[in-house]
VMD Tcl script that builds the backbone (N, CA, C; Angstrom):
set m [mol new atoms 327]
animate dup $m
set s [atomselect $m all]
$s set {name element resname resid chain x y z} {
  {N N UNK 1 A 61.033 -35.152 -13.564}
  {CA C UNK 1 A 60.259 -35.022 -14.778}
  {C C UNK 1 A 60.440 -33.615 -15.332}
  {N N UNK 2 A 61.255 -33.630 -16.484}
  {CA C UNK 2 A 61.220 -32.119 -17.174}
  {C C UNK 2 A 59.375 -31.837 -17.858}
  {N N UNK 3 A 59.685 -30.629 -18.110}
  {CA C UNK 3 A 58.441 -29.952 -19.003}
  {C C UNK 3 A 57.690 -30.588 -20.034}
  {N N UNK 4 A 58.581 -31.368 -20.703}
  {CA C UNK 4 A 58.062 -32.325 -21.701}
  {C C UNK 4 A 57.613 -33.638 -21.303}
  {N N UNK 5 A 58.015 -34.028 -20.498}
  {CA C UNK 5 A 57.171 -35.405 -19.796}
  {C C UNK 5 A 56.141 -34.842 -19.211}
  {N N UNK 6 A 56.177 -33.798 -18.416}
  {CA C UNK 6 A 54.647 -33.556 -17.787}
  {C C UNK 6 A 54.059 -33.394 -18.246}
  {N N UNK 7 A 53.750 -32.765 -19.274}
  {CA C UNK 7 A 52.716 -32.153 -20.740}
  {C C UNK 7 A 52.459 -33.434 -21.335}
  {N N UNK 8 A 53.470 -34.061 -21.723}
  {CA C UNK 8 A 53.203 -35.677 -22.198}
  {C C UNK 8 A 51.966 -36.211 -21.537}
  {N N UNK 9 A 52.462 -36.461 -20.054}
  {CA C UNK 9 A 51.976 -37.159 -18.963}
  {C C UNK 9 A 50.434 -36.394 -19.164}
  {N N UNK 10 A 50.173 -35.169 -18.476}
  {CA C UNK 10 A 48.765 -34.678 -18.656}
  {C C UNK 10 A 48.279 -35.264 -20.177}
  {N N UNK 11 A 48.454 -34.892 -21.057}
  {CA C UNK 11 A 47.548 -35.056 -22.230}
  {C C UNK 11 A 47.456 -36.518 -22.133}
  {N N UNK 12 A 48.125 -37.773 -21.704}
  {CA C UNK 12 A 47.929 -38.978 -21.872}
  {C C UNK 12 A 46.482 -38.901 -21.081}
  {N N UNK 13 A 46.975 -38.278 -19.799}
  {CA C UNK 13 A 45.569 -39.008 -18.527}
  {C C UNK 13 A 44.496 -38.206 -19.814}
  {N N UNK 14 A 44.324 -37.400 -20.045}
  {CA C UNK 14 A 43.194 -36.502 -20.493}
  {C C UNK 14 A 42.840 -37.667 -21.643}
  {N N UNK 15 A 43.563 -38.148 -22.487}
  {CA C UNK 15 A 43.171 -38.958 -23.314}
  {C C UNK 15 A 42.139 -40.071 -22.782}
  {N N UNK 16 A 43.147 -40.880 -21.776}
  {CA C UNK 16 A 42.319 -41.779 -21.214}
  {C C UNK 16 A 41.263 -41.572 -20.490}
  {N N UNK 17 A 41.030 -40.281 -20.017}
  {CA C UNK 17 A 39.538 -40.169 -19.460}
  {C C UNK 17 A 38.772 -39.803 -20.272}
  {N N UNK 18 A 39.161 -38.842 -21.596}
  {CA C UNK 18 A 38.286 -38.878 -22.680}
  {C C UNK 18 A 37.486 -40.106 -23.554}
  {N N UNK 19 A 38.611 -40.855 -23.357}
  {CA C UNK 19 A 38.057 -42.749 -24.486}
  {C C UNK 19 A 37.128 -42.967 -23.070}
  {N N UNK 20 A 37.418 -42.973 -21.888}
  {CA C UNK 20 A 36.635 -44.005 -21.233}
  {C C UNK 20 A 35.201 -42.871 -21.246}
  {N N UNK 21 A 35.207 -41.632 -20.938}
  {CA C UNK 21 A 34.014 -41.223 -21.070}
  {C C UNK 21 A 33.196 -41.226 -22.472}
  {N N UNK 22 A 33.895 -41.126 -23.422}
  {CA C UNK 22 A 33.053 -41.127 -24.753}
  {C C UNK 22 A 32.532 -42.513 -24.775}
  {N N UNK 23 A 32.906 -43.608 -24.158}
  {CA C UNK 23 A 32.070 -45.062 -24.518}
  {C C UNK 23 A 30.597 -44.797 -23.639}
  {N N UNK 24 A 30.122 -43.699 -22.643}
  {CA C UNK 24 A 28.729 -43.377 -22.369}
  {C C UNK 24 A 28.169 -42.143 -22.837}
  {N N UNK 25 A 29.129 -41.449 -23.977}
  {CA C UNK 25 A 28.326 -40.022 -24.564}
  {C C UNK 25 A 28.084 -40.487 -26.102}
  {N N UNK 26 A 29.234 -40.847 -26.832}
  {CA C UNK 26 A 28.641 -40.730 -27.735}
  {C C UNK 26 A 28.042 -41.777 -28.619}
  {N N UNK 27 A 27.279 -42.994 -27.825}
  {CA C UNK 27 A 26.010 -43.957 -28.758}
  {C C UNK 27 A 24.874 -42.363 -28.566}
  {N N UNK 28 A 24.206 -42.742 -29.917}
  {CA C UNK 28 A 23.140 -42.140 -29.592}
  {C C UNK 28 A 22.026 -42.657 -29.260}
  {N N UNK 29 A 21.705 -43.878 -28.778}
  {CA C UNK 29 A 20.465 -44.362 -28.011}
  {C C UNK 29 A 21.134 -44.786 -26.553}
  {N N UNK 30 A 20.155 -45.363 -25.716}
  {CA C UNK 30 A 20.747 -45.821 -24.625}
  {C C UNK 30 A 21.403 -47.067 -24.765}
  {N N UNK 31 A 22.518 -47.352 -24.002}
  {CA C UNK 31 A 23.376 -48.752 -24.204}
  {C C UNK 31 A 22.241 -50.147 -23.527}
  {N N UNK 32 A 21.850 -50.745 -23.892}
  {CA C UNK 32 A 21.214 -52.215 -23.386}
  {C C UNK 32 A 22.437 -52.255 -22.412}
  {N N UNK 33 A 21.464 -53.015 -21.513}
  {CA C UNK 33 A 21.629 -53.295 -19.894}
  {C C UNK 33 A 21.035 -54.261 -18.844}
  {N N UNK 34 A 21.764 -55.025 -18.194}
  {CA C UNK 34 A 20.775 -55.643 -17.595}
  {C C UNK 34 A 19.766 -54.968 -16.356}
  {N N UNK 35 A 18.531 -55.055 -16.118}
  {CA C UNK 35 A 18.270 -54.473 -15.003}
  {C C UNK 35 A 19.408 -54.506 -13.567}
  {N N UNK 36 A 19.758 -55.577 -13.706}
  {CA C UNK 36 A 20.417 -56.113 -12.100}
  {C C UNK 36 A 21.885 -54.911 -12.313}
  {N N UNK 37 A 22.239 -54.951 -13.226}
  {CA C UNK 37 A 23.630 -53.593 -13.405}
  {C C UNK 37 A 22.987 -52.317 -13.204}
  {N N UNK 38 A 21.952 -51.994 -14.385}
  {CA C UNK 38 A 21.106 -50.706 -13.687}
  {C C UNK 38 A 20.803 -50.137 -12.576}
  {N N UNK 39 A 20.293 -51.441 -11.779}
  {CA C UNK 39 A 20.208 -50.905 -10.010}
  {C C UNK 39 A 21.231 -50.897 -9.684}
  {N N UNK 40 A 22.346 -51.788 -9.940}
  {CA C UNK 40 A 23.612 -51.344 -8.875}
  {C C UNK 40 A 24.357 -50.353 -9.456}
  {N N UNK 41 A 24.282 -49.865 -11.020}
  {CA C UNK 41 A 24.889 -48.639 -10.722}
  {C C UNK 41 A 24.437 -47.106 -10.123}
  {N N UNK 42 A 23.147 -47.102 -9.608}
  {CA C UNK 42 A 22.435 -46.538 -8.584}
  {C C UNK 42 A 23.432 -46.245 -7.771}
  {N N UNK 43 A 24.212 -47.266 -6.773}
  {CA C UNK 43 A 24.671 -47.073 -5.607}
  {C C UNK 43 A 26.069 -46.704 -6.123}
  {N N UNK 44 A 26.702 -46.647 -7.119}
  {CA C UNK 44 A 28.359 -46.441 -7.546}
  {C C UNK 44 A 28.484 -44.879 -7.063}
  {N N UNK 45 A 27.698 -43.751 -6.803}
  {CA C UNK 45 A 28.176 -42.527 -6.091}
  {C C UNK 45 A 28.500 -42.894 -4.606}
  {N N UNK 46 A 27.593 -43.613 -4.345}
  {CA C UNK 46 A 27.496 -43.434 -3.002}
  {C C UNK 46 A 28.994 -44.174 -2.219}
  {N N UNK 47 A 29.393 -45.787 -3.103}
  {CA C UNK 47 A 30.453 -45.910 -2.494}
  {C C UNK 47 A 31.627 -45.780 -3.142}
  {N N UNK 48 A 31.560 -45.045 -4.179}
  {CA C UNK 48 A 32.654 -44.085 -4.051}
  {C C UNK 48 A 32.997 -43.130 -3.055}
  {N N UNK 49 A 31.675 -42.311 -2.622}
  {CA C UNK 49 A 32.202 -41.547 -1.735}
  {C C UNK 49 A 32.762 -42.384 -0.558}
  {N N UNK 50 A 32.582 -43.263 -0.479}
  {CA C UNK 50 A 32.470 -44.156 1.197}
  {C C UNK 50 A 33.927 -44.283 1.143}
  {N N UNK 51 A 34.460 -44.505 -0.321}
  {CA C UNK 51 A 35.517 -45.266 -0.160}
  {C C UNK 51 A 36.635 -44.192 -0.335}
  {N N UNK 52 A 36.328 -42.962 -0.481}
  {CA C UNK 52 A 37.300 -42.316 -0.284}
  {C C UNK 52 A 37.422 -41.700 1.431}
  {N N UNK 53 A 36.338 -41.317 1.717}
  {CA C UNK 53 A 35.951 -40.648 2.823}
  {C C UNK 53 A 36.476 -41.575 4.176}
  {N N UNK 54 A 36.029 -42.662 3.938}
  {CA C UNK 54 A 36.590 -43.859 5.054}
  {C C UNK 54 A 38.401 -43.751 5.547}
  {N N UNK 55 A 39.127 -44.038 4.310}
  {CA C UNK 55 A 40.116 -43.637 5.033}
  {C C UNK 55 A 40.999 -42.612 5.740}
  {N N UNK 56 A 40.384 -41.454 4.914}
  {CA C UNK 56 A 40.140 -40.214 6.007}
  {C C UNK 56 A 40.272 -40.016 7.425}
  {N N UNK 57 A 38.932 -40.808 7.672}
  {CA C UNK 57 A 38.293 -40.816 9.280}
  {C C UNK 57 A 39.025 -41.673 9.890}
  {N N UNK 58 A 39.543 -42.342 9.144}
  {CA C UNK 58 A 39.641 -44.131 10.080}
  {C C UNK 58 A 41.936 -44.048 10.139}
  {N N UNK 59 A 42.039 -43.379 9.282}
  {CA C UNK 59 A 43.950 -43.514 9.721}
  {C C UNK 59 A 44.298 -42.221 8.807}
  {N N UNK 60 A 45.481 -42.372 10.155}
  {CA C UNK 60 A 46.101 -41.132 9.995}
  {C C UNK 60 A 47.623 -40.875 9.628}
  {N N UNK 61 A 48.455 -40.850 8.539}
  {CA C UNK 61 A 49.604 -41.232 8.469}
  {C C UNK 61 A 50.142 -42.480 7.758}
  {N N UNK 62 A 49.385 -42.833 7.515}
  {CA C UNK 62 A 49.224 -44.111 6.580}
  {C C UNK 62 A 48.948 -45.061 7.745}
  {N N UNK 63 A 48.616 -45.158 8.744}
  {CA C UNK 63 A 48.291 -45.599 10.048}
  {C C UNK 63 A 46.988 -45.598 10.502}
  {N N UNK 64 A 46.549 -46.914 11.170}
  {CA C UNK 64 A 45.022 -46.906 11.862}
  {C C UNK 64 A 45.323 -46.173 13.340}
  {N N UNK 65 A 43.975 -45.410 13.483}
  {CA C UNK 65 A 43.980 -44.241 14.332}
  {C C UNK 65 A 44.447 -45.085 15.341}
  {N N UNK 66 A 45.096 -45.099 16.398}
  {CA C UNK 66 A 45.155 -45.537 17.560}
  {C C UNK 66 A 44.486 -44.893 19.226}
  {N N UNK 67 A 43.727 -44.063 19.026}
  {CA C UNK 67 A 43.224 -43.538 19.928}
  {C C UNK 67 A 41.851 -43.113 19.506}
  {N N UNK 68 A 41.014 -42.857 20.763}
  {CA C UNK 68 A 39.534 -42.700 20.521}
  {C C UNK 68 A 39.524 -41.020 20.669}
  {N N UNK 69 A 40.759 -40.412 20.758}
  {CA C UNK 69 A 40.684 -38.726 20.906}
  {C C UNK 69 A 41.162 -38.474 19.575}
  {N N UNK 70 A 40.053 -38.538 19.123}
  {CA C UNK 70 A 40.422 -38.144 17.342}
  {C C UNK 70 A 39.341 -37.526 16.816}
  {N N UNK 71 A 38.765 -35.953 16.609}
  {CA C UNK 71 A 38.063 -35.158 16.286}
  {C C UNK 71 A 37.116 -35.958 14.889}
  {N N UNK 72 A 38.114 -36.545 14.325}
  {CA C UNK 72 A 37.439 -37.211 13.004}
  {C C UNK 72 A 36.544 -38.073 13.795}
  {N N UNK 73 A 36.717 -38.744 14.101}
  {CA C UNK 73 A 35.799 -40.169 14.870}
  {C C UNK 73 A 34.759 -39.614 14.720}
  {N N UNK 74 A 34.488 -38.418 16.134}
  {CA C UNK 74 A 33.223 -37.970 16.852}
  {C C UNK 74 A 32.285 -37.274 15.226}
  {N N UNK 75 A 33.285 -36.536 14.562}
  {CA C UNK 75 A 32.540 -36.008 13.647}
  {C C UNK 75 A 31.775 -36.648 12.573}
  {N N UNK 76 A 32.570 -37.610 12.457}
  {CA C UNK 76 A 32.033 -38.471 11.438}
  {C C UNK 76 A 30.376 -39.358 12.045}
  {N N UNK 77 A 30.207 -39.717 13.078}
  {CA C UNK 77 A 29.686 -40.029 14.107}
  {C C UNK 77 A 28.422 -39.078 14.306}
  {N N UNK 78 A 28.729 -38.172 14.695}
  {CA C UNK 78 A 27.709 -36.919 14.645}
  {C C UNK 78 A 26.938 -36.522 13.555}
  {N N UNK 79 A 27.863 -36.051 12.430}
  {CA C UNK 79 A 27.592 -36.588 10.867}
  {C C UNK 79 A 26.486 -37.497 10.678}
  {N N UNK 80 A 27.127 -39.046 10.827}
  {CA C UNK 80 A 25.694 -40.513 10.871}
  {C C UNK 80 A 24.671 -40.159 11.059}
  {N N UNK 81 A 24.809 -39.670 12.515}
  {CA C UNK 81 A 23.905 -39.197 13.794}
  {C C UNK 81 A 22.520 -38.337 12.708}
  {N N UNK 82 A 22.865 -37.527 12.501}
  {CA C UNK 82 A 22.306 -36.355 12.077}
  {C C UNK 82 A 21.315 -36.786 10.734}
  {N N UNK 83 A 22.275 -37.373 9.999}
  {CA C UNK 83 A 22.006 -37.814 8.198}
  {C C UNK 83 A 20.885 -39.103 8.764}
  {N N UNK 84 A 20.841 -40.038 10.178}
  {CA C UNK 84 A 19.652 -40.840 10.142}
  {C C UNK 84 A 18.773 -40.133 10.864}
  {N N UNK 85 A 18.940 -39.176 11.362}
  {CA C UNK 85 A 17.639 -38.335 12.330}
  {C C UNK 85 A 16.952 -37.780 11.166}
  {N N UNK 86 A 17.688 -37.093 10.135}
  {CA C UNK 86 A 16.881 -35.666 9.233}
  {C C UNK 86 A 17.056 -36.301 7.919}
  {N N UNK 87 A 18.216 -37.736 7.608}
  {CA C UNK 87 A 18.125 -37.245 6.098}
  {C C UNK 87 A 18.252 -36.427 5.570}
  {N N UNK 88 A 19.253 -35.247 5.744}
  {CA C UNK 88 A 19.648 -34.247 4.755}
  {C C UNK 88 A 21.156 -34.046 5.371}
  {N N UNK 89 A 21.448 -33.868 3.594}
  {CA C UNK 89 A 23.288 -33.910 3.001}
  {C C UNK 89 A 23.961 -32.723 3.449}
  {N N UNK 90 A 23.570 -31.562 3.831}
  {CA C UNK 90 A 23.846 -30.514 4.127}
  {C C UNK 90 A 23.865 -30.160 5.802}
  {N N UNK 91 A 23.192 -30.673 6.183}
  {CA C UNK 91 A 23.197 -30.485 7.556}
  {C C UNK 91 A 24.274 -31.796 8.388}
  {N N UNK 92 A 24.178 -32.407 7.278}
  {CA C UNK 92 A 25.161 -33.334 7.730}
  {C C UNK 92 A 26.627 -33.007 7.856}
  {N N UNK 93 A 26.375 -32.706 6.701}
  {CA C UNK 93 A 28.373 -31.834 6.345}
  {C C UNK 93 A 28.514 -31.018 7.659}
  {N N UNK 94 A 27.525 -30.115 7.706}
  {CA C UNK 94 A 27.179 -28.885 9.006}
  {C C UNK 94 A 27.860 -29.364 10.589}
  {N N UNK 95 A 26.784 -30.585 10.444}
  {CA C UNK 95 A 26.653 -31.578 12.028}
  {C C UNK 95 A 28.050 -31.839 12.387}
  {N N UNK 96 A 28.835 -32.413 11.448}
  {CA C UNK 96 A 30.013 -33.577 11.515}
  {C C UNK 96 A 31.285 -32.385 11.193}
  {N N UNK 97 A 31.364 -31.428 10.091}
  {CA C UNK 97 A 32.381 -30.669 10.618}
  {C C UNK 97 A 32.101 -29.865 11.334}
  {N N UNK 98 A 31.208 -28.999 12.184}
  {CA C UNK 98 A 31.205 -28.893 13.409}
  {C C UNK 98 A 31.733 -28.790 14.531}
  {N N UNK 99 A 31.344 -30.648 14.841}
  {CA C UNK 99 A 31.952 -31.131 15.844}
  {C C UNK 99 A 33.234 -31.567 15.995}
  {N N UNK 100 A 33.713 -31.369 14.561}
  {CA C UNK 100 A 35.299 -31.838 14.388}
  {C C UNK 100 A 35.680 -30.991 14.522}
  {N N UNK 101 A 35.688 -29.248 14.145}
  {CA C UNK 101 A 36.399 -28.029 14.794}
  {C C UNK 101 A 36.149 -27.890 15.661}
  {N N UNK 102 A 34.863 -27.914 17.122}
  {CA C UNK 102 A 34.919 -27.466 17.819}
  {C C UNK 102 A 35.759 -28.665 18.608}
  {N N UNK 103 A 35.663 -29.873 18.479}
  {CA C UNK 103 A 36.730 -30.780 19.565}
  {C C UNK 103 A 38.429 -30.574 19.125}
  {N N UNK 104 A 38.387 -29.998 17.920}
  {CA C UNK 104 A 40.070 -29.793 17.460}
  {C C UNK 104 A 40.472 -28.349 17.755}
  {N N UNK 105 A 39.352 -27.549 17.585}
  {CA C UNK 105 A 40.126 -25.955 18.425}
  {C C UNK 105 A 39.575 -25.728 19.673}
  {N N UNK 106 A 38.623 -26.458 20.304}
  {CA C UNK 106 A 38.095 -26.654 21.436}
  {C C UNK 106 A 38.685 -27.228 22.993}
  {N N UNK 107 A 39.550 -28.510 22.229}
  {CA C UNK 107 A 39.490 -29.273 22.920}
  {C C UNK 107 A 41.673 -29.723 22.590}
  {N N UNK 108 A 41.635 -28.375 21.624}
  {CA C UNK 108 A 43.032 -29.554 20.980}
  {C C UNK 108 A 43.016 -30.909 20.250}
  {N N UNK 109 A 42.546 -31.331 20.332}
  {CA C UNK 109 A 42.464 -32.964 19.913}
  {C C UNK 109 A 43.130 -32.529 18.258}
}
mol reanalyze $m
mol bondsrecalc $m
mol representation Tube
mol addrep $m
């Protein structure tokens, strides 16, 4: 790709995320909705994150982990651990990478 396709290329994506975001900025009242979409778009952060974060933890290489000595596992795990004991996002991050550096410079893994 020379200079001129990439510049192309960027301003296209920018376009298209501009049209798709202006269809929720600029009505000026709120868009009608059904309740039942309302609540579920509640949860659209959450599994987004899931769904990026998951394959992360879970393969490595374009590959499912094949071993249980995998720093991600425990951390992610610890992570859970933590986020259902306290409920809080920060201590979670804390908990789970953590335990993933100390078993990966700890332990090698």
């Amino acid at each position: 790709m020379d200079g001129v396709e990439t510049f192309l290329t960027i301003l296209g994506m920018a376009a298209v995320t501009l049209l798709c975001r202006a269809c929720f900025l600029l009505p000026e009242r709120d868009l009608p909705m059904p309740r039942w979409l309302r609540e579920g778009l509640r949860y659209a952060p959450m599994a987004a994150l899931t769904a990026v974060v998951t394959p992360e933890v879970v393969m490595a290489q374009g590959q499912l982990i094949g071993t249980w000595h995998d720093a991600r596992l425990f951390g992610a795990a610890a992570g859970l651990g933590w986020f259902l004991w306290r409920r809080d996002l920060l201590g979670t991050i804390l908990v789970g990478t953590g335990v993933m550096l100390a078993l990966r410079f700890g332990l090698g893994w």
